[in-house]
C-alpha positions as CSV (number, residue, x, y, z in Angstrom):
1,X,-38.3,40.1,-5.5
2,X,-39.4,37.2,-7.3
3,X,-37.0,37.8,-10.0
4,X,-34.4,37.9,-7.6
5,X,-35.5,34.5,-6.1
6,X,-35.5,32.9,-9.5
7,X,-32.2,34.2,-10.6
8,X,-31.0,32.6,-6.9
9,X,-32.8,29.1,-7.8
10,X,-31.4,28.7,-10.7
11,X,-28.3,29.4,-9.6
12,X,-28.6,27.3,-7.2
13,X,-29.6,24.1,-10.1
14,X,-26.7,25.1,-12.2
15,X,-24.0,24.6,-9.0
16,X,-25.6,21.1,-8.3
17,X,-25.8,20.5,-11.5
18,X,-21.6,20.7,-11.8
19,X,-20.9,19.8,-8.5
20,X,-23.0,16.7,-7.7
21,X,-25.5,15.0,-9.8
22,X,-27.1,13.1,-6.7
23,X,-28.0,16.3,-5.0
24,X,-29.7,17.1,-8.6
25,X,-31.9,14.4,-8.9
26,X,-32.6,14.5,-4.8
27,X,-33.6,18.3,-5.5
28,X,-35.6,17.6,-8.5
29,X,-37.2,14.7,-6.6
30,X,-38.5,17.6,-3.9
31,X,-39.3,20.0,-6.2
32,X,-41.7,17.1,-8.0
33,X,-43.0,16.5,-4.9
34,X,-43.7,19.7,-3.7
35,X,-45.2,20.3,-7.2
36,X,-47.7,17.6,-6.8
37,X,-49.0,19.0,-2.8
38,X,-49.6,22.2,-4.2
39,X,-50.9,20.6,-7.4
40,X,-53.2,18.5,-5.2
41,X,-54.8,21.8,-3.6
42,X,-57.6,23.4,-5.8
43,X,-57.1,26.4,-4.5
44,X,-53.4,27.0,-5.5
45,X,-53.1,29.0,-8.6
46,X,-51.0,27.5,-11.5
47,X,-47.4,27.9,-11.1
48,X,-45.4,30.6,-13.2
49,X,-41.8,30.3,-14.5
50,X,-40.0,31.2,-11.8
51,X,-40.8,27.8,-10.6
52,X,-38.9,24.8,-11.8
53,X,-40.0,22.2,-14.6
54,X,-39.6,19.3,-12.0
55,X,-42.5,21.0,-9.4
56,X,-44.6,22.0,-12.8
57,X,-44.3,18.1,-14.0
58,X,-45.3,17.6,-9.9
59,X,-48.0,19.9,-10.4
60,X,-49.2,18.4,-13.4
61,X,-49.5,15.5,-12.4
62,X,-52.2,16.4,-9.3
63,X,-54.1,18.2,-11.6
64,X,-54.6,15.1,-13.9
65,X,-54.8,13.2,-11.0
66,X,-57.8,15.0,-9.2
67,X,-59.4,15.6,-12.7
68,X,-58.9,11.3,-13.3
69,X,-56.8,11.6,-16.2
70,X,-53.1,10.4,-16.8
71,X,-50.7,13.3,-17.4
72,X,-48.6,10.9,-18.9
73,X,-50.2,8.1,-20.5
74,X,-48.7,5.2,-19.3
75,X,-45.5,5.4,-15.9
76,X,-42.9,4.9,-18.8
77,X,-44.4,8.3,-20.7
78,X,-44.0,9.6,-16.9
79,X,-40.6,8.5,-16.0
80,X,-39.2,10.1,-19.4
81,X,-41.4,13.9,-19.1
82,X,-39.7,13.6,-15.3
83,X,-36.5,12.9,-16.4
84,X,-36.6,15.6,-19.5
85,X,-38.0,18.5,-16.7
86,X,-34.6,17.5,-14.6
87,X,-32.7,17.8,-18.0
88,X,-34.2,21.4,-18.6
89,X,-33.6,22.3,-14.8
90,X,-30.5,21.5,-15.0
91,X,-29.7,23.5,-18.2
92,X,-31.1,26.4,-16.7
């Protein structure tokens, strides 16, 4: 089943991807946020591939960010490892 619902979502990021780059970068912005409330839970387990690189750049980010550390370094190291995790979400 899981297999199945990764094959749908990234089916689903290769039609946006063609059809409507806004939608893209509104459904990476979701999945970054989504990423960082499960990320932001210590009880939520680390998230596997079937997930995309936008929510694991979210969830890597809580996880620094409980633990005090920058992810990142600086926002402009942030901006670019979000904008390369849309790039590879949208190659998928």
């Amino acid at each position: 089943m899981r297999d199945r619902l990764a094959a749908v979502g990234s089916a689903i990021w290769k039609s946006l991807t063609k059809r409507d780059p806004e939608a893209l970068a509104q459904l990476a912005e979701e999945e970054r946020y989504q990423g960082f409330m499960d990320g932001s839970r210590p009880d939520c387990p680390e998230p596997s591939a079937n997930r995309s690189a936008s929510y694991r750049h979210g969830f890597a980010c809580a996880r620094a960010d409980r633990a005090n550390k920058p992810a990142f370094g600086g926002a402009a190291a942030a901006l670019e490892a979000a904008r390369l995790a849309e790039e590879e979400d949208a190659s998928r």
